[in-house]
C-alpha positions in Angstrom: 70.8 73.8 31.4 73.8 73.4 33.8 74.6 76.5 35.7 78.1 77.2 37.0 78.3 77.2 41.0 80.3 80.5 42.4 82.8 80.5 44.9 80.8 82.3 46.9 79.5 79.2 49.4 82.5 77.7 49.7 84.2 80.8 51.1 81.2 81.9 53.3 82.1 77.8 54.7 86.0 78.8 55.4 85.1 81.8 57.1 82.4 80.0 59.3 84.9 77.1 60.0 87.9 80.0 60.9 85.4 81.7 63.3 84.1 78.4 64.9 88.5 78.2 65.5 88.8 81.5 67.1 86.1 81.0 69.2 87.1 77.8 70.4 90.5 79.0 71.4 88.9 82.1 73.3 86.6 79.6 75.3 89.7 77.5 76.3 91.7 80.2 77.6 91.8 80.3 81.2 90.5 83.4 83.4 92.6 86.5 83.2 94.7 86.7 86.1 95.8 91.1 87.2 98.6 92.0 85.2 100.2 94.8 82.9 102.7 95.6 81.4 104.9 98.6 80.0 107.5 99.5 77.7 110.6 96.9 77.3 113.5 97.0 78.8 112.6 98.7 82.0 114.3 99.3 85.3 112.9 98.6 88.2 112.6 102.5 89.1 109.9 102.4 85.6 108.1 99.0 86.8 107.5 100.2 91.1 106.0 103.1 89.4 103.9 101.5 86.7 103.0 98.7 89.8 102.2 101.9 92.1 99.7 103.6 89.9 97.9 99.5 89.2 98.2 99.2 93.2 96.0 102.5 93.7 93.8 101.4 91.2 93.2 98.0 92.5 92.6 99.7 95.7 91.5 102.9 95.3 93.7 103.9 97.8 96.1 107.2 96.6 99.4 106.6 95.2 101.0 108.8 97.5 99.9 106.7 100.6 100.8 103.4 99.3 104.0 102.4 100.4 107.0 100.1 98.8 107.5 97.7 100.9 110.7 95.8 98.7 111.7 96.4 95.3 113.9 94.0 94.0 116.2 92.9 90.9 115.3 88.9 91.0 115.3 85.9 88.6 112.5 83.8 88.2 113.0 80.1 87.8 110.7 80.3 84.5 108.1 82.2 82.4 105.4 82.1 84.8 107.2 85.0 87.4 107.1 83.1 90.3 102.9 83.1 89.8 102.0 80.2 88.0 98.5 79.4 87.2 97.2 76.1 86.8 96.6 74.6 83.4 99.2 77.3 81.9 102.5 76.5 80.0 105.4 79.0 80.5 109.0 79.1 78.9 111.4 77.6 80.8 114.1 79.8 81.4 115.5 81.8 83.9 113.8 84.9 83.3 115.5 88.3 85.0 112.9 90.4 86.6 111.6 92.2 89.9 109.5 91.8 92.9 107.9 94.3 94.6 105.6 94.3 97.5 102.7 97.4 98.1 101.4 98.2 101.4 98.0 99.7 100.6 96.4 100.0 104.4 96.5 96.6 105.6 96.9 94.8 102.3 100.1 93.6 101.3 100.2 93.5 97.4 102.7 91.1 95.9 103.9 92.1 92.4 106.6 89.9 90.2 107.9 91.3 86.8 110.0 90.7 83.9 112.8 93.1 82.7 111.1 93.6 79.8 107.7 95.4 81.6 105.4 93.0 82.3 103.9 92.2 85.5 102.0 90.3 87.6 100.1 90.7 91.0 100.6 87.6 92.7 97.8 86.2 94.6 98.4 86.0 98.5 99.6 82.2 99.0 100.4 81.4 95.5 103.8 83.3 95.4 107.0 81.3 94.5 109.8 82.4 95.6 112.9 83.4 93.0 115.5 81.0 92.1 118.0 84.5 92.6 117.6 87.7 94.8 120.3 89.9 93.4 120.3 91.9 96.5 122.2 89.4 98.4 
């Protein structure tokens, strides 16, 4: 006597196969590089402070002797702040933003944001410059 097959296998095979996806996206995704990000639309009064308290945590240094070096209105030539990272794709647009540099003792921290909260801290020697600095 022939017995039906269930479902059952062939959905236990589409959920392996989905999960054998995901997991091959994670492992291609490149290494995290310090960022953060707050609510949109911020000014940059909302972002130096956001990048203050990730500045004394990075450092361990209190946020009331770190000191803003700059804090900017900028535009960034694309997606990727002024920070790209190799092997990345960003949008490319002129993207309004910030840049702010920390002293924290002898370390100068270079941050680069968006308008819309997020930032970045920019590795020392990877920094491009923006394409506008609305102070001039």
């Amino acid at each position: 006597m022939w017995r039906q097959l269930t479902p059952v296998p062939v959905v236990f095979l589409l959920v392996a196969a989905a999960g054998g996806c995901a997991a091959a996206v994670e492992q291609a995704a490149p290494p995290a590089q310090p960022q953060g990000e707050i609510a949109m639309n911020s000014t940059l009064s909302s972002v130096t402070e956001a990048v203050l308290a990730d500045a004394s945590t990075r450092t361990g240094a209190d946020k009331a002797s770190l000191r803003v070096e700059s804090a900017e209105a900028v535009t960034w030539a694309d997606g990727s702040l002024g920070c790209p990272q190799p092997g990345m794709n960003y949008t490319m647009a002129l993207v309004p933003g910030y840049r702010i540099k920390v002293r924290a003792r002898e370390q100068l921290l270079d941050y680069h944001a968006s308008q819309r909260g997020y930032f970045v801290l920019c590795p020392a020697g990877s920094a491009a410059a923006p394409v506008i600095d609305q102070t001039r």
